[in-house]
CHARMM internal coordinates of N, CA and C (Angstrom, degrees):
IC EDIT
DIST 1 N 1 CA 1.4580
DIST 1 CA 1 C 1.5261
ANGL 1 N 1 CA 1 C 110.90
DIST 1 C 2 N 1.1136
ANGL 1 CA 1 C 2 N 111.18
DIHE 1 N 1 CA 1 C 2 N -50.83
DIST 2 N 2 CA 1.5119
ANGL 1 C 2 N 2 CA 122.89
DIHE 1 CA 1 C 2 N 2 CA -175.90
DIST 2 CA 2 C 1.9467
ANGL 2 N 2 CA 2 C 101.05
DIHE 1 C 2 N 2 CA 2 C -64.90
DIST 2 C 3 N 1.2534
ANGL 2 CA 2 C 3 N 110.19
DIHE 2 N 2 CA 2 C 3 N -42.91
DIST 3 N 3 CA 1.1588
ANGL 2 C 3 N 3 CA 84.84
DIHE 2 CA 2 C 3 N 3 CA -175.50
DIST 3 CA 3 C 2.0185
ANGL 3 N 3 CA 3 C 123.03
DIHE 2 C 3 N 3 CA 3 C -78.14
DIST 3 C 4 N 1.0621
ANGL 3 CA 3 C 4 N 88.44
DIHE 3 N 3 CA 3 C 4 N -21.19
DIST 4 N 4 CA 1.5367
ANGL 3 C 4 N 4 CA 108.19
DIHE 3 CA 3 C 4 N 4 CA 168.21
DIST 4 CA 4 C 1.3033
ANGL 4 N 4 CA 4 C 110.53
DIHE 3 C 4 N 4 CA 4 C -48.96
DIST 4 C 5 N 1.2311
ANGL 4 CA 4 C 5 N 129.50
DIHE 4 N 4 CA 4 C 5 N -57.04
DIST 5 N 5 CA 1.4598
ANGL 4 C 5 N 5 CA 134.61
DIHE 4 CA 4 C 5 N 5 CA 169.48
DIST 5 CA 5 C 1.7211
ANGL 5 N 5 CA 5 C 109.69
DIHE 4 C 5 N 5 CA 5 C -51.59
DIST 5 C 6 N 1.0914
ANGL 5 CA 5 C 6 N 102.01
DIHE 5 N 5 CA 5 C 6 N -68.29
DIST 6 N 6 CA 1.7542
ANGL 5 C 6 N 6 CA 122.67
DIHE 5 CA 5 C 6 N 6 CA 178.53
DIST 6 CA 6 C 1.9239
ANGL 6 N 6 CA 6 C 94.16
DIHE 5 C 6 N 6 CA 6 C -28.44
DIST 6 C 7 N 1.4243
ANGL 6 CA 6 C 7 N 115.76
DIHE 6 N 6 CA 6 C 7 N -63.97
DIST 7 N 7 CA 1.5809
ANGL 6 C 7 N 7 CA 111.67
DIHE 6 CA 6 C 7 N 7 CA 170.05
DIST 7 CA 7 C 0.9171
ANGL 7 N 7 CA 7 C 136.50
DIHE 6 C 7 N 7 CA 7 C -51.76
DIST 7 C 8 N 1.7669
ANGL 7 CA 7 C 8 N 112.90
DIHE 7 N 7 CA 7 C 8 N -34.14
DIST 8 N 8 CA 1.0160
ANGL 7 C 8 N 8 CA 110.65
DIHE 7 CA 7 C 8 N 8 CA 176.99
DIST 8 CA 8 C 1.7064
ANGL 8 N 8 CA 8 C 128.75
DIHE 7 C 8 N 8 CA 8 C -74.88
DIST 8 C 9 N 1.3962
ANGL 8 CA 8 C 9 N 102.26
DIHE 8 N 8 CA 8 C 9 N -30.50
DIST 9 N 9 CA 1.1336
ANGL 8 C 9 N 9 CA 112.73
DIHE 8 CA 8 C 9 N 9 CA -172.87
DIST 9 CA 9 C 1.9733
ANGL 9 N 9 CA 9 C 98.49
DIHE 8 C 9 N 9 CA 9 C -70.43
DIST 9 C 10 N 0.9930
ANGL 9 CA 9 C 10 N 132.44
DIHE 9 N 9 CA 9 C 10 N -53.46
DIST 10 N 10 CA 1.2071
ANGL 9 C 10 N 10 CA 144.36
DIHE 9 CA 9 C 10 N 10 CA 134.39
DIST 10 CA 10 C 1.7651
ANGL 10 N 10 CA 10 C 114.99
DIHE 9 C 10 N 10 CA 10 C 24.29
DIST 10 C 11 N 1.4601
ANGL 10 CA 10 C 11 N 84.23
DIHE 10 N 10 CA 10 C 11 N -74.17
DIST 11 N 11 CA 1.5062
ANGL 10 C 11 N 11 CA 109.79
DIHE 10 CA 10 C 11 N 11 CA 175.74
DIST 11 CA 11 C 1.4481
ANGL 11 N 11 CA 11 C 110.32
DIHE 10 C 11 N 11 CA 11 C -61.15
DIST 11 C 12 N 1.2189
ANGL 11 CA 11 C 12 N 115.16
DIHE 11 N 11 CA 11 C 12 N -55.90
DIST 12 N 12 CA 1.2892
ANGL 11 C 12 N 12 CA 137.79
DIHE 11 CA 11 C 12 N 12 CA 178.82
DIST 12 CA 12 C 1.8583
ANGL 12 N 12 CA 12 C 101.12
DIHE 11 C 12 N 12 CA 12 C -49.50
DIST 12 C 13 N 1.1095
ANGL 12 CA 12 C 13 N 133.31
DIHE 12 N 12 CA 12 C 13 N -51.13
DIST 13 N 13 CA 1.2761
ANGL 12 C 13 N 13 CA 127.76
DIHE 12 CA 12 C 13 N 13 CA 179.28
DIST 13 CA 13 C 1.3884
ANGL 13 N 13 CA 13 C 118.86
DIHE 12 C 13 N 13 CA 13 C -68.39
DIST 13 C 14 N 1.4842
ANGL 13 CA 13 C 14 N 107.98
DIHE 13 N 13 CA 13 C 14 N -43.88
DIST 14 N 14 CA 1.3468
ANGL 13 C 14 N 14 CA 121.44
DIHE 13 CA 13 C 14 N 14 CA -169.28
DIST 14 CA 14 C 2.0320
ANGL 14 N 14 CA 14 C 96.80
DIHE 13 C 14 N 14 CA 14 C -76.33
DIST 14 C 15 N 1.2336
ANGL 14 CA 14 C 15 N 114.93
DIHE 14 N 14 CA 14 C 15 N -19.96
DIST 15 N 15 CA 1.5062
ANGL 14 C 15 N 15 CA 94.28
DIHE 14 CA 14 C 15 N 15 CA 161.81
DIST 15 CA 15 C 1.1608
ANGL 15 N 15 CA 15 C 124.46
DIHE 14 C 15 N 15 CA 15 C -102.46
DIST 15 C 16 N 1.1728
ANGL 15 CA 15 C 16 N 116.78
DIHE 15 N 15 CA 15 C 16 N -12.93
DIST 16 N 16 CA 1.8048
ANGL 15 C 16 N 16 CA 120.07
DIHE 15 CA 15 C 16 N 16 CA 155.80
DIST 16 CA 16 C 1.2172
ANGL 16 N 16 CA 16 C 110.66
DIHE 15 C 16 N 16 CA 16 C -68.19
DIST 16 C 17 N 1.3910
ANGL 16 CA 16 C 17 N 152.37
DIHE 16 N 16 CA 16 C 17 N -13.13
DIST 17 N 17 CA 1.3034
ANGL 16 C 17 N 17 CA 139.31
DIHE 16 CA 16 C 17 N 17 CA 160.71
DIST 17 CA 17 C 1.7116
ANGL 17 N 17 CA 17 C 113.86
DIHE 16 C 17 N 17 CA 17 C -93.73
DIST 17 C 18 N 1.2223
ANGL 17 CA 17 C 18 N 110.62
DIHE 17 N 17 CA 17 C 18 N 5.29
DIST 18 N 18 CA 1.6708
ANGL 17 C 18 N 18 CA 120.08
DIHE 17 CA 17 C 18 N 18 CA 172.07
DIST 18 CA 18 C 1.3983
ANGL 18 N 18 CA 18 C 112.73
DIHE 17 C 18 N 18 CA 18 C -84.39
DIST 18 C 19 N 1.4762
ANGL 18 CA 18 C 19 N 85.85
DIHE 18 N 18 CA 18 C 19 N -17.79
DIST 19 N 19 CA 1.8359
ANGL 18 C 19 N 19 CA 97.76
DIHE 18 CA 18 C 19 N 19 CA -174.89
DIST 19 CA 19 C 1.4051
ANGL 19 N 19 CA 19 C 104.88
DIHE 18 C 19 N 19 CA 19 C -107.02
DIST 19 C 20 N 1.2039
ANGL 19 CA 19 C 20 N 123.30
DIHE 19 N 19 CA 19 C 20 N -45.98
DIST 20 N 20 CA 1.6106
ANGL 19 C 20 N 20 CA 106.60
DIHE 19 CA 19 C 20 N 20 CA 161.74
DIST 20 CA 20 C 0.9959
ANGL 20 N 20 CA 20 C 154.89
DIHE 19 C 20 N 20 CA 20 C -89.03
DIST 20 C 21 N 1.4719
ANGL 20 CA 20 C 21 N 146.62
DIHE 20 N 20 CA 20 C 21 N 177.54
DIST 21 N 21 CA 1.0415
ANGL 20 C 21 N 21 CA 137.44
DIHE 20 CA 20 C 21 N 21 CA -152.37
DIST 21 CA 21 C 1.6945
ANGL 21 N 21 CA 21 C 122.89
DIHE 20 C 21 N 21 CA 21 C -55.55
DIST 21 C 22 N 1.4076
ANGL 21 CA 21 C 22 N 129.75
DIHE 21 N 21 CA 21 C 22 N 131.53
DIST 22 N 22 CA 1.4898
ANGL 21 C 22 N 22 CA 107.13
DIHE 21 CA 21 C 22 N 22 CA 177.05
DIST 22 CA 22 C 1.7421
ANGL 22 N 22 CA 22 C 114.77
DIHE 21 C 22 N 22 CA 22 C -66.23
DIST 22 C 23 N 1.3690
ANGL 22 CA 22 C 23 N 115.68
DIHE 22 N 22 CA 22 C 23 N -13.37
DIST 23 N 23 CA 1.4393
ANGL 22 C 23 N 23 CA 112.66
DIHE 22 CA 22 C 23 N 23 CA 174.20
DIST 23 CA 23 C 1.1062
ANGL 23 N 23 CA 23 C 122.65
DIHE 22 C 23 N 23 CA 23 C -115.54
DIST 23 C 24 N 1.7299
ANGL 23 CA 23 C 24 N 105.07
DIHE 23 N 23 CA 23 C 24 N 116.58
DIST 24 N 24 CA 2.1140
ANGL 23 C 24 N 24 CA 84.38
DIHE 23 CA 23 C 24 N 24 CA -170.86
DIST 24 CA 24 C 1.7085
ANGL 24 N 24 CA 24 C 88.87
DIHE 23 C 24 N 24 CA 24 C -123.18
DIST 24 C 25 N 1.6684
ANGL 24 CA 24 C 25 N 79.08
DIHE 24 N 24 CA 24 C 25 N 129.25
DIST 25 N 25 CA 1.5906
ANGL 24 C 25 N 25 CA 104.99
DIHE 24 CA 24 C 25 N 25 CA -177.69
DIST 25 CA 25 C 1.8770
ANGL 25 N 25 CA 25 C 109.88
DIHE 24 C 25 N 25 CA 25 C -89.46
DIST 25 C 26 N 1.2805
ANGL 25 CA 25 C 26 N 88.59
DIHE 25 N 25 CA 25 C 26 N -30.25
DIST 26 N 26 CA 1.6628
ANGL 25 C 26 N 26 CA 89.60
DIHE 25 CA 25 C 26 N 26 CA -169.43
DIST 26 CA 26 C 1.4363
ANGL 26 N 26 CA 26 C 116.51
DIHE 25 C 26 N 26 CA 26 C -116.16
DIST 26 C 27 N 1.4520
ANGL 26 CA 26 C 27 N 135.06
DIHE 26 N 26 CA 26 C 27 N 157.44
DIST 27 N 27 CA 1.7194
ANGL 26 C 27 N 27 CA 126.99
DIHE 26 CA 26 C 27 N 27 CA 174.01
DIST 27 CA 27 C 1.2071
ANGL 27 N 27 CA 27 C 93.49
DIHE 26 C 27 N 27 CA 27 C -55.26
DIST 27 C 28 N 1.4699
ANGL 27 CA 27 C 28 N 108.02
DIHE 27 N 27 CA 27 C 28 N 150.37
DIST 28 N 28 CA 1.2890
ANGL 27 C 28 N 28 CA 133.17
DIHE 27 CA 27 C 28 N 28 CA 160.81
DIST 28 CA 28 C 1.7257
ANGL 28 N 28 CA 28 C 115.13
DIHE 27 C 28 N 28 CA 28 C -173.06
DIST 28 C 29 N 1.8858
ANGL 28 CA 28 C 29 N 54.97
DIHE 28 N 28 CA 28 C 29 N 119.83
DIST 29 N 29 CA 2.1369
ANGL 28 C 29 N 29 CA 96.83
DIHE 28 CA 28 C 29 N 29 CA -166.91
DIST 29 CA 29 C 1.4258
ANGL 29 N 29 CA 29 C 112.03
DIHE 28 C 29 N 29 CA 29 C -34.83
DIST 29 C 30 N 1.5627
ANGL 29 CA 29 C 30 N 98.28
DIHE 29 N 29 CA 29 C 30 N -61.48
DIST 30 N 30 CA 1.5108
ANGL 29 C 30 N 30 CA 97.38
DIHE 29 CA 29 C 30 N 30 CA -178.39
DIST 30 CA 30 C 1.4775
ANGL 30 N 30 CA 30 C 140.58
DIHE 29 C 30 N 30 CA 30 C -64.41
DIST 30 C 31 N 1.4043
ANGL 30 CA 30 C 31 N 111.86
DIHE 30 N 30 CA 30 C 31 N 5.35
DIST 31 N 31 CA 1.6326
ANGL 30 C 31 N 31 CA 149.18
DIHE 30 CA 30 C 31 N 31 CA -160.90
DIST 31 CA 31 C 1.4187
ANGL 31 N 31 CA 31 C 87.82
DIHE 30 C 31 N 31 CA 31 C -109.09
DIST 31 C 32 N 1.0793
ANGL 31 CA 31 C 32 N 123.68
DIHE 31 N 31 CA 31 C 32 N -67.22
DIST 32 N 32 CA 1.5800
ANGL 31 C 32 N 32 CA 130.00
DIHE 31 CA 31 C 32 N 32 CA -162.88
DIST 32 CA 32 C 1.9296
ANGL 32 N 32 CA 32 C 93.76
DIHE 31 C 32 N 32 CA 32 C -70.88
DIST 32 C 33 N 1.3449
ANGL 32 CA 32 C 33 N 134.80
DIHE 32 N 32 CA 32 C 33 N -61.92
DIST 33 N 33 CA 1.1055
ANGL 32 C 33 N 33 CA 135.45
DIHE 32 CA 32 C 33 N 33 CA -177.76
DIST 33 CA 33 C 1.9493
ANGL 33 N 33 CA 33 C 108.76
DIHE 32 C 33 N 33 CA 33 C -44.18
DIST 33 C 34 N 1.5600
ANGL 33 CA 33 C 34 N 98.63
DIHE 33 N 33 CA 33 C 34 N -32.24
DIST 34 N 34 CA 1.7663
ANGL 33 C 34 N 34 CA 76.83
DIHE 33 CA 33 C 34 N 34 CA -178.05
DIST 34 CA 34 C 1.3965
ANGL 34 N 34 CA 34 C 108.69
DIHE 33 C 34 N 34 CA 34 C -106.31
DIST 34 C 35 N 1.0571
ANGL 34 CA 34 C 35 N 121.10
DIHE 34 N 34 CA 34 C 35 N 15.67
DIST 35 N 35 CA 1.5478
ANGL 34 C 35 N 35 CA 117.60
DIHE 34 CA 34 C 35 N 35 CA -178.88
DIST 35 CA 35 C 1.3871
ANGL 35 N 35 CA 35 C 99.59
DIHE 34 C 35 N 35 CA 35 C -107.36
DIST 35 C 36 N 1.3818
ANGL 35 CA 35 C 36 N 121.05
DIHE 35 N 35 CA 35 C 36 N -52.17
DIST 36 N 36 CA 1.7704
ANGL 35 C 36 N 36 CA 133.37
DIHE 35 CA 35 C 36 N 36 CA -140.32
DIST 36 CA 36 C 1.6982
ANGL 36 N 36 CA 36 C 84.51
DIHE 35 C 36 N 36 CA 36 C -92.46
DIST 36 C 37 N 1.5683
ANGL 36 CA 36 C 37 N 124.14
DIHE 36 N 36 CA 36 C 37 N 137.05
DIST 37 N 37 CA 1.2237
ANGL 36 C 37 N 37 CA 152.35
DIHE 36 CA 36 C 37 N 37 CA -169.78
DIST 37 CA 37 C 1.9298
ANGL 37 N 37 CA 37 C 85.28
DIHE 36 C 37 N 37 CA 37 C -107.97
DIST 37 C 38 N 1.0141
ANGL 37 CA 37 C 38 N 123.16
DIHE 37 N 37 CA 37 C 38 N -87.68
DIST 38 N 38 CA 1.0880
ANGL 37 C 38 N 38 CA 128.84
DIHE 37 CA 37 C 38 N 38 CA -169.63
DIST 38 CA 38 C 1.7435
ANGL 38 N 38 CA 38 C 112.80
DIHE 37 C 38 N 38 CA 38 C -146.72
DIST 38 C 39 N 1.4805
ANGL 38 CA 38 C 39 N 135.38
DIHE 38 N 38 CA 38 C 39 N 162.65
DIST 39 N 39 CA 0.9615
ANGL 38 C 39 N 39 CA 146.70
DIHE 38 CA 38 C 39 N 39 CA 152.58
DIST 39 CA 39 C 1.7585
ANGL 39 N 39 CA 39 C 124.52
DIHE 38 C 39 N 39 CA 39 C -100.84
DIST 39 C 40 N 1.1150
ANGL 39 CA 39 C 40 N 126.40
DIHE 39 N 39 CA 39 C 40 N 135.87
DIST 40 N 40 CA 1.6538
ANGL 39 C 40 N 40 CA 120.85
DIHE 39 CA 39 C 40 N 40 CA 171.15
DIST 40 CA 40 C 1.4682
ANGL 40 N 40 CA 40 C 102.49
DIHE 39 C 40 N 40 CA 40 C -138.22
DIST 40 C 41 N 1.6339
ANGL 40 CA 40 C 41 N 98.27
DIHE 40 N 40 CA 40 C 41 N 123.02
DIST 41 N 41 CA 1.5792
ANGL 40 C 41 N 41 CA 96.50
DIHE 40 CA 40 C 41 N 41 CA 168.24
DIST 41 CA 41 C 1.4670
ANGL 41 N 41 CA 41 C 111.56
DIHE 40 C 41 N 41 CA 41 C -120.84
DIST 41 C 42 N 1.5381
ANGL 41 CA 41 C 42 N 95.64
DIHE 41 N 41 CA 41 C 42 N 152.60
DIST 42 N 42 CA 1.3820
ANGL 41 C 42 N 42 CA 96.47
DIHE 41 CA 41 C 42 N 42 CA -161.92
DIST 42 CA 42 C 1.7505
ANGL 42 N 42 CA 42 C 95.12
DIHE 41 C 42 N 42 CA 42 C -131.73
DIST 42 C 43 N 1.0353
ANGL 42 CA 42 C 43 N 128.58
DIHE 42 N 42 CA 42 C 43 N -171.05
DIST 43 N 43 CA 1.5076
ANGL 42 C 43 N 43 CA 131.56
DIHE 42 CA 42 C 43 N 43 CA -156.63
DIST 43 CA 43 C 1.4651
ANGL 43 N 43 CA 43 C 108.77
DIHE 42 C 43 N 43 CA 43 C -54.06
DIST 43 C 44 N 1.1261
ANGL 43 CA 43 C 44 N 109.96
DIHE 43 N 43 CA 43 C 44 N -56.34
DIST 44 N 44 CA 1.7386
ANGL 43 C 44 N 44 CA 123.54
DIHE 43 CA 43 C 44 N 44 CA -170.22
DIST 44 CA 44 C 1.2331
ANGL 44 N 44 CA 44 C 113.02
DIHE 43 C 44 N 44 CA 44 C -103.11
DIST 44 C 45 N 1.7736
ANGL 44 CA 44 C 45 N 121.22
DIHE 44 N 44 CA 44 C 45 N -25.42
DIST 45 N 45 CA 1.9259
ANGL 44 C 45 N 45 CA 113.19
DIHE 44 CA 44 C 45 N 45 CA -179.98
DIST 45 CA 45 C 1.1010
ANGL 45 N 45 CA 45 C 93.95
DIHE 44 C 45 N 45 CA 45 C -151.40
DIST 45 C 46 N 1.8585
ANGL 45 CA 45 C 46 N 100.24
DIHE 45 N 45 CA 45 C 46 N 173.90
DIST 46 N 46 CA 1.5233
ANGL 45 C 46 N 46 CA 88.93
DIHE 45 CA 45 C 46 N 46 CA 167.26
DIST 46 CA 46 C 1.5157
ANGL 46 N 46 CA 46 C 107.13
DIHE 45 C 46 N 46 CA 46 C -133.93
DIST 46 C 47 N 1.1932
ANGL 46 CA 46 C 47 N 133.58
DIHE 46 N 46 CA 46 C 47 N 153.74
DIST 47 N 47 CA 1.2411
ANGL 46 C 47 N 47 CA 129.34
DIHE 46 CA 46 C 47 N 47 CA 161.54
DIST 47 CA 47 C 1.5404
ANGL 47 N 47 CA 47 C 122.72
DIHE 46 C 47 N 47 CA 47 C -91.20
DIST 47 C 48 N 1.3205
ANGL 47 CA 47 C 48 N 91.87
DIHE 47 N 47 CA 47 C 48 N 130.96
DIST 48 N 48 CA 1.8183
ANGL 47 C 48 N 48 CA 107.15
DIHE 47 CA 47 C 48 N 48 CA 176.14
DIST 48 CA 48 C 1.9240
ANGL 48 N 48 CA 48 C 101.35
DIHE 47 C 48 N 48 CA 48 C -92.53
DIST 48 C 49 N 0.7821
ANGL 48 CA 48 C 49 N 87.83
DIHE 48 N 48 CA 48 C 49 N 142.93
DIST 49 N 49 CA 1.8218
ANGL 48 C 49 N 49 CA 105.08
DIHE 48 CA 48 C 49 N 49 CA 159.74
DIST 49 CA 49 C 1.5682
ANGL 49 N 49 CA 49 C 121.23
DIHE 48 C 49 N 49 CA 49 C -141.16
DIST 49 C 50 N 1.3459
ANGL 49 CA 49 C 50 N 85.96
DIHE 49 N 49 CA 49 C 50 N 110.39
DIST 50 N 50 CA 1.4508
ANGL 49 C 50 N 50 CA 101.53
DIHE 49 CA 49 C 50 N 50 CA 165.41
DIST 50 CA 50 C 1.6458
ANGL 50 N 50 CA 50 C 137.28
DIHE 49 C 50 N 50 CA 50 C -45.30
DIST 50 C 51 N 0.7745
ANGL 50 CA 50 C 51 N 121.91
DIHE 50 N 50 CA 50 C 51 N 150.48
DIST 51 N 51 CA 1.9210
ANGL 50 C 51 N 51 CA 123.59
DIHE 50 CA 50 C 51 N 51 CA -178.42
DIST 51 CA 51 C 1.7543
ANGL 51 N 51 CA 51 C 92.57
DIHE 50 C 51 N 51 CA 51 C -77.55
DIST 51 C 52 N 1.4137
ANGL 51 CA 51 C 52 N 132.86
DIHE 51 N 51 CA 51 C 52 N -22.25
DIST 52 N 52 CA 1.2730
ANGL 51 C 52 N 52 CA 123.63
DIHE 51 CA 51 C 52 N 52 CA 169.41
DIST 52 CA 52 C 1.6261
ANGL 52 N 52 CA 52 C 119.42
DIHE 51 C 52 N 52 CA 52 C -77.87
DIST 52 C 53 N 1.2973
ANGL 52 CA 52 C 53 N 112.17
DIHE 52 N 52 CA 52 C 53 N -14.04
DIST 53 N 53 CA 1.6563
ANGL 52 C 53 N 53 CA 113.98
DIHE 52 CA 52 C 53 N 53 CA -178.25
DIST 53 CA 53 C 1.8627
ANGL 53 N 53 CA 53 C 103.08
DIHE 52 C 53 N 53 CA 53 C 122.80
DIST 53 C 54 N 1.0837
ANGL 53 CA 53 C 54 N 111.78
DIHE 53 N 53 CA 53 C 54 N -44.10
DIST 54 N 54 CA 1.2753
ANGL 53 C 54 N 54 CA 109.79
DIHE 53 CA 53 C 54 N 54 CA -163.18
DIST 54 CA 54 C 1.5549
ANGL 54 N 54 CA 54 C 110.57
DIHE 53 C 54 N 54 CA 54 C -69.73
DIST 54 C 55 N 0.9397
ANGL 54 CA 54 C 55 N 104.98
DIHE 54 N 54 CA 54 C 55 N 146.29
DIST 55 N 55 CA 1.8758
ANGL 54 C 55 N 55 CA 116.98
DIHE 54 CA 54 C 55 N 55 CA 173.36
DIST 55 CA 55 C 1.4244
ANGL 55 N 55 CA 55 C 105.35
DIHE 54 C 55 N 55 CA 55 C -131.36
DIST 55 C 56 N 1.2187
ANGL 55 CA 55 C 56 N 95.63
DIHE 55 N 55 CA 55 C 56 N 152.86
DIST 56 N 56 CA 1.7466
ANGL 55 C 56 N 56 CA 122.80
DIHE 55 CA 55 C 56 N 56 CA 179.27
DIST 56 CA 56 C 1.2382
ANGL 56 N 56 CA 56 C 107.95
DIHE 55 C 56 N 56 CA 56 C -132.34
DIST 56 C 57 N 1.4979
ANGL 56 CA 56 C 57 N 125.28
DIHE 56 N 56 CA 56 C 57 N 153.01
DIST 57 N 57 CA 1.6087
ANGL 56 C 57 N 57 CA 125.37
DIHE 56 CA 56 C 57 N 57 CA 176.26
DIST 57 CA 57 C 1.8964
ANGL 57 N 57 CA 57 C 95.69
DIHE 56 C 57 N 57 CA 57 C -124.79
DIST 57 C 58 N 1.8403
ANGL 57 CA 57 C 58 N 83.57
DIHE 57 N 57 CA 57 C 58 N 129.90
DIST 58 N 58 CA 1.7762
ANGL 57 C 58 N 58 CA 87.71
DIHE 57 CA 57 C 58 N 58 CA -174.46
DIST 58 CA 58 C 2.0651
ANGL 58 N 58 CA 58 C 88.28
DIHE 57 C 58 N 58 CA 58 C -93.48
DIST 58 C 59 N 0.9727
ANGL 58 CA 58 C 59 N 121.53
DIHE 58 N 58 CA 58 C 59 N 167.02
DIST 59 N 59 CA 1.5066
ANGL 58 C 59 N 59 CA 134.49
DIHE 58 CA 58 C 59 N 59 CA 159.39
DIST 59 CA 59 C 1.2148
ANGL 59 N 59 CA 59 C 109.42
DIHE 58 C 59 N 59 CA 59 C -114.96
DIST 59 C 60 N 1.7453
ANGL 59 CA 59 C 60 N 97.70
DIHE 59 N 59 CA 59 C 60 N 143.36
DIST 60 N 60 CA 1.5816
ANGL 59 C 60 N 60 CA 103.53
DIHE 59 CA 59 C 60 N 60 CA -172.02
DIST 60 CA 60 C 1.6489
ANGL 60 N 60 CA 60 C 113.61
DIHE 59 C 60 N 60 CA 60 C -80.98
END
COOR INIT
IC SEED 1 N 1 CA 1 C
IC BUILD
């Protein structure tokens, strides 16, 4: 089940970026709302997590 979702959402990004621009110069909300799962910042970095599972840690 879980992974079924995990694709779909997947899918779901990879055709919202078919539709937008290949260069994004500026925030955009609605870009960040379907990709970004959550953000946590903590003293020194922060970690993003994706709506696909994956996380990255930015440093300040």
């Amino acid at each position: 089940m879980k992974k079924q979702i995990l694709s779909r959402r997947v899918q779901d990004i990879k055709a919202y970026l078919k539709t937008s621009y290949a260069k994004i110069e500026n925030y955009d909300e609605s870009l960040v709302r379907i990709i970004i799962d959550k953000i946590i910042v903590h003293d020194d970095y922060m970690e993003i997590e994706f709506k696909t599972g994956n996380k990255i840690e930015v440093k300040k």
